[in-house]
Legacy VTK file of the C-alpha trace (Angstrom):
# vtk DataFile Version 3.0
C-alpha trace
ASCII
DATASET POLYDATA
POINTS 221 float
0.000 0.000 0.000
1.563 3.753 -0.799
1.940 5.936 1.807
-0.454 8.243 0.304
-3.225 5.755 0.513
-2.360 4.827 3.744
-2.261 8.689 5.423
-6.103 9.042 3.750
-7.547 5.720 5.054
-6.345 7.357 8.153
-8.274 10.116 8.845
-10.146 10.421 10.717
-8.099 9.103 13.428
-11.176 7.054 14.728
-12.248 5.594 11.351
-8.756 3.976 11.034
-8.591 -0.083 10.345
-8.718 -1.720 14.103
-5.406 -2.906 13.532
-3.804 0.092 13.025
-2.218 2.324 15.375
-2.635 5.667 14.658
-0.591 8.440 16.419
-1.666 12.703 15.814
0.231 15.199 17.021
-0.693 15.977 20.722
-0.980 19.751 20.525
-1.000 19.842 24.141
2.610 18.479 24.550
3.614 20.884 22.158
1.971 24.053 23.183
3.659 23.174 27.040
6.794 22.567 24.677
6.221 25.983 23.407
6.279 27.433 26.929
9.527 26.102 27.727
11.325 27.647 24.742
10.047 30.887 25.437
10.990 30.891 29.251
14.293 29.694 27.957
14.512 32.296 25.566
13.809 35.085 27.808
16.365 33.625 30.476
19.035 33.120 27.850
19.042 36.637 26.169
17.970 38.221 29.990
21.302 36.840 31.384
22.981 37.403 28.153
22.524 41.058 28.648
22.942 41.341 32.217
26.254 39.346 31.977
27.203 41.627 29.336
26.216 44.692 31.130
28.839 43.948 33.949
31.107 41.925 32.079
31.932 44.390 28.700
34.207 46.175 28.672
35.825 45.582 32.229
36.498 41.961 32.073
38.266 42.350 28.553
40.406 44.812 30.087
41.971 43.081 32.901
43.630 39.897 30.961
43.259 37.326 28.777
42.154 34.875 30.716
39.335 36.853 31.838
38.558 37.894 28.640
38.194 33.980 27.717
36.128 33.115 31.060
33.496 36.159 29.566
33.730 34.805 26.277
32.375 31.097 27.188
29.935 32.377 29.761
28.140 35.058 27.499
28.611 32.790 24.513
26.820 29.880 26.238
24.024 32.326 27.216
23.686 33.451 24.101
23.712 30.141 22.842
20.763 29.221 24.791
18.586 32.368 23.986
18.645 31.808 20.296
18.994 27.964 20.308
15.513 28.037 22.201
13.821 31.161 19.617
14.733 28.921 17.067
13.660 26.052 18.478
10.251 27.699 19.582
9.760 28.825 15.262
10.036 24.841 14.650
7.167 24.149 17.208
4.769 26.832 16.352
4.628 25.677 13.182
4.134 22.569 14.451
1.119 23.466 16.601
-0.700 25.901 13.931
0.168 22.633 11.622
-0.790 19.779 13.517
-3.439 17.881 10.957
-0.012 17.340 8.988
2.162 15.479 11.446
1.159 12.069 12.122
2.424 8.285 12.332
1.185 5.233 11.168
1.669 1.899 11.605
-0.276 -0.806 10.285
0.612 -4.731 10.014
3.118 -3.999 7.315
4.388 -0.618 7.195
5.865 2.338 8.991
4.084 5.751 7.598
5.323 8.869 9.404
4.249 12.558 8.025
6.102 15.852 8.989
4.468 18.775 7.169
5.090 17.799 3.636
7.582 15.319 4.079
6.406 11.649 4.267
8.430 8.976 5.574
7.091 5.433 4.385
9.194 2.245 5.283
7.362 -1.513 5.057
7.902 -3.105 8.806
10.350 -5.903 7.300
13.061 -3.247 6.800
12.901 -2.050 10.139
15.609 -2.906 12.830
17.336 -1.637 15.454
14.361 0.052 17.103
15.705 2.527 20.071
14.834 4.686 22.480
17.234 6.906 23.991
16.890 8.099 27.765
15.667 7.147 30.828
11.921 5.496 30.994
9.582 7.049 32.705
8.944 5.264 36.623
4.956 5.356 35.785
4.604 4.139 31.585
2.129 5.926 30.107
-0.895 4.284 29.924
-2.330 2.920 26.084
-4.889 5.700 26.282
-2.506 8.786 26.808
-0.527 7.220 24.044
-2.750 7.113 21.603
-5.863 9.306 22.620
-7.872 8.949 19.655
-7.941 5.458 19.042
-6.719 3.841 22.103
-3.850 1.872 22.411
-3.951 0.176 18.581
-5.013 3.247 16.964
-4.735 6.244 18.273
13.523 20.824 23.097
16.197 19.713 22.347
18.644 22.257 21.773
22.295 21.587 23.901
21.909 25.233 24.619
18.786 24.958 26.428
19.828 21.665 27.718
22.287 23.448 29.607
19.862 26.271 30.737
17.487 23.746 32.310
20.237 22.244 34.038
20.641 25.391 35.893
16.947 25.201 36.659
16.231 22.650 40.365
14.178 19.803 39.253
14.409 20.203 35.915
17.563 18.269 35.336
15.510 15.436 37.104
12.430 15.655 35.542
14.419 15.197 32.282
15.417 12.199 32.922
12.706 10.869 33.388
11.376 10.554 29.851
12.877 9.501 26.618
14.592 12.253 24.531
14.074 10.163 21.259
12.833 6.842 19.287
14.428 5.720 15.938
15.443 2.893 13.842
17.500 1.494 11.175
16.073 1.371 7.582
18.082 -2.009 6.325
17.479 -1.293 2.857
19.840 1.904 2.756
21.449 1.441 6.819
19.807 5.061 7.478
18.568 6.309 10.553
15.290 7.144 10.501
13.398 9.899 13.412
10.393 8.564 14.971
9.866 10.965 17.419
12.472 13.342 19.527
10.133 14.217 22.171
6.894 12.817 23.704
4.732 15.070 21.712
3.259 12.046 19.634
2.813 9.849 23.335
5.286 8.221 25.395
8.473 7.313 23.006
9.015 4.150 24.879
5.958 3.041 24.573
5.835 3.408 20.586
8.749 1.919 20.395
7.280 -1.309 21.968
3.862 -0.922 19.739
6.410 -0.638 16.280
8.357 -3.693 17.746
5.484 -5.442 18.266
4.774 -5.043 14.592
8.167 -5.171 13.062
8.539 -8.599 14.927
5.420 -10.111 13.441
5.957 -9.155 9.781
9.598 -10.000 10.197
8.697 -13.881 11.552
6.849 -14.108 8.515
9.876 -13.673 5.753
LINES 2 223
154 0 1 2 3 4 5 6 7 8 9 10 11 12 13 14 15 16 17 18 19 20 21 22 23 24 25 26 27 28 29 30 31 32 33 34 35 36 37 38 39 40 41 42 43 44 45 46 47 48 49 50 51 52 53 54 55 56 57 58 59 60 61 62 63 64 65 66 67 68 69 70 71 72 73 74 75 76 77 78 79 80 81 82 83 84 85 86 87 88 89 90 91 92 93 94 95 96 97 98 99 100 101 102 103 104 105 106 107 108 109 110 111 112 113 114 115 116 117 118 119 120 121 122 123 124 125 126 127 128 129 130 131 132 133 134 135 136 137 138 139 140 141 142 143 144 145 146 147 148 149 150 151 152 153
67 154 155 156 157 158 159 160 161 162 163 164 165 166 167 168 169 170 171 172 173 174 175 176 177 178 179 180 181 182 183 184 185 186 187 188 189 190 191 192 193 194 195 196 197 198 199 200 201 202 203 204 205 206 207 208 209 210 211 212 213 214 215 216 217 218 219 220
């Protein structure tokens, strides 16, 4: 079945073959997404600027090495300001595009759709499913994974990485969940992005669904 053909029979979500797991965009995730790259943004450029204010131009005045020390520190700030405005641009669009990102998985093929980009690979080429990070102590449940069809149907910038770390309870609230899910595509050995946050349900969890699948096709050949 083409990719195209499989993206229509679809939608809706809840018309979808039983069979089929089915996996929107969960604007929710992304709009709290959202709200983290603009605190980070305003707490990047905010101590970019006060940094600057005391640091330029006494601290490139007094040596070298202080010079360097400014350098790093305002650099790094910096860093994280626009790292998270440009990371914020990628998830606005999208959230105001959301009917356009979506992943499929039926009995015998992977279907994933980012905008205009469509990402189609039949389950017996998949291998090497993983999902990096920590799991999350409490897995999401099937129906938080896939809201509109249950369980069978349904930030990541180093800069701001680094600014969260700053943040208590952040660092381990991070590790908590998964920071991405991919596999290998053994017809061309190329990597190919599931997901790089939780903002289509629980990474770990899809993982396990797309082995699930992957496995069965594959016992087959």
């Amino acid at each position: 079945m083409e990719a195209t053909e499989i993206l229509e029979k679809a939608r809706p979500v809840d018309e979808a073959p039983h069979d089929w797991i089915v996996l929107p965009l969960l604007r929710d995730k992304v709009a709290l997404a959202i709200a983290g790259w603009v605190f980070g943004a305003i707490v990047g450029l905010g101590l970019f600027a006060f940094l600057a204010s005391i640091m330029i131009p006494h601290n490139y005045q007094i040596g070298p090495f202080a010079a360097l020390i400014s350098t790093i520190l305002l650099g790094i700030m910096l860093f994280a300001g626009l790292g998270s405005i440009w990371q914020l641009v990628v998830d606005v669009r999208r959230w105001l595009q959301a009917d356009k990102h979506l992943i499929i998985i039926t009995p015998d093929d992977f279907v994933k759709q980012e905008g205009k980009k469509i990402i189609h690979v039949p389950l017996m080429y998949v291998r090497y499913i993983t999902a990096r990070g920590s799991p999350s102590r409490t897995r999401t449940s099937s129906s938080e994974t896939a809201p509109a069809q249950a369980s069978r149907s349904d930030e990541n910038t180093p800069g701001f990485q680094f600014l969260r770390g700053l943040i208590p309870g952040t660092r381990r609230r991070r590790k908590r969940t998964p920071t991405g899910l991919g596999f290998i595509d053994s017809r061309t050995d190329s990597t190919v992005i599931v997901a790089t946050d939780a903002s289509y349900g629980d990474p770990f969890a899809i993982a396990d669904l797309l082995t699930e699948y992957a496995t069965n096709v594959q016992r087959l050949t």
